[in-house]
N, C-alpha and C positions, 0 to 999 in steps of 0.2 A: 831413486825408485821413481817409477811414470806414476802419473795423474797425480802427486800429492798435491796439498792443500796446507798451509800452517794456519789454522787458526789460533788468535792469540790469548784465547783461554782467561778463564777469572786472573787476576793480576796480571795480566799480560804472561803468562806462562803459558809456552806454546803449545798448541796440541797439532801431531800431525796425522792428516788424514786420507785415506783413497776411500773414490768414490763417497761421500762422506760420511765415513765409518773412522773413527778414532784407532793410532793401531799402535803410538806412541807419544805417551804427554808426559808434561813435569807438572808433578803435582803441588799445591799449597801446602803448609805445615799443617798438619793433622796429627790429633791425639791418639790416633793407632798406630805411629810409627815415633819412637821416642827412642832418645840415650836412654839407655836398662842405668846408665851409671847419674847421670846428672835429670832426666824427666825431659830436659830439651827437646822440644817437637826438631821433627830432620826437616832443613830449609828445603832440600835439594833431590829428592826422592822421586825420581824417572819409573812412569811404568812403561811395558813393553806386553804386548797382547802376546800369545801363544796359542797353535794348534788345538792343544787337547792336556786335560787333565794330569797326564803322563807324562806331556811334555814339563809342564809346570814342576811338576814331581821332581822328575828328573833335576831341574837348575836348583831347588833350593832346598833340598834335604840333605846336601851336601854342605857341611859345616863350614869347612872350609870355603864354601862359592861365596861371592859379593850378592848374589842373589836372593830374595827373601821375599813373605809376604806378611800379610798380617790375619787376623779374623774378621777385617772387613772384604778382606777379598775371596774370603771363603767362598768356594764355588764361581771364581768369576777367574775365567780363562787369562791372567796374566801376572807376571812377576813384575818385583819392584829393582828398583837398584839406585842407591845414593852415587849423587855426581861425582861424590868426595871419593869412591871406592873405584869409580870406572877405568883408574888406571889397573887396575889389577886382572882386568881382562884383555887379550891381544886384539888389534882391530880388526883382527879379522872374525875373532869370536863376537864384539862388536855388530861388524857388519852382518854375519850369518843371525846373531839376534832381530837386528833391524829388518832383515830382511824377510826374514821367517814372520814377525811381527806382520808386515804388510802384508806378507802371503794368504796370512790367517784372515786377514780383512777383506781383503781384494775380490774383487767377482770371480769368477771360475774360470770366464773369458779372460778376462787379466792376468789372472795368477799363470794359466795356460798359455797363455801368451809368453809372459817372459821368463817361466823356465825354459821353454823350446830355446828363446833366443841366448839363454845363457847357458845352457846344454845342464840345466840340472835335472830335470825330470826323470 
């Protein structure tokens, strides 16, 4: 994706960002995101910024998805997803997350930009 940035975030865990707006980072272990079986904070927990409420909706109320969030992101436009899980999505669902991600950060000139040039608009 253009313009990103990685900045290397508390423990050197990446955030990456357009225009500098965060629209993909891994997070530290936090007490809101635990094994239900053993209390283990998750090392490995990727958030990805989203559209809108719906979208969010949409990826983790299905039980089956890798996608989830917790009550600290209550009202806050993005879903999470453990490293350990990310094989369970194809890269292309992947990429269309990543990308949708930046969209949702990106300026308008930007985002306009490069739907035109990838003919998704």
């Amino acid at each position: 994706m253009p313009h990103v940035t990685v900045d290397p975030g508390t423990r050197n865990n990446p955030v990456y960002q357009v225009g500098g707006k965060s629209f993909v980072f891994f997070r530290n272990p936090r007490p809101d995101a635990v094994d239900p079986d053993t209390g283990e904070r998750y090392p490995d927990v990727i958030v990805f910024w989203v559209a809108s409420e719906g979208d969010k909706l949409a990826m983790v109320q299905d039980q089956t998805s890798p996608y989830f969030t917790t009550p600290h992101f209550d009202g806050h436009p993005s879903v999470l997803l453990r490293g350990s899980r990310v094989g369970e999505i194809s890269y292309e669902e992947l990429a269309e997350v990543v990308q949708d991600a930046w969209l949702s950060r990106a300026s308008p000139t930007r985002a306009r930009k490069w739907l035109e040039e990838h003919r998704l608009s």
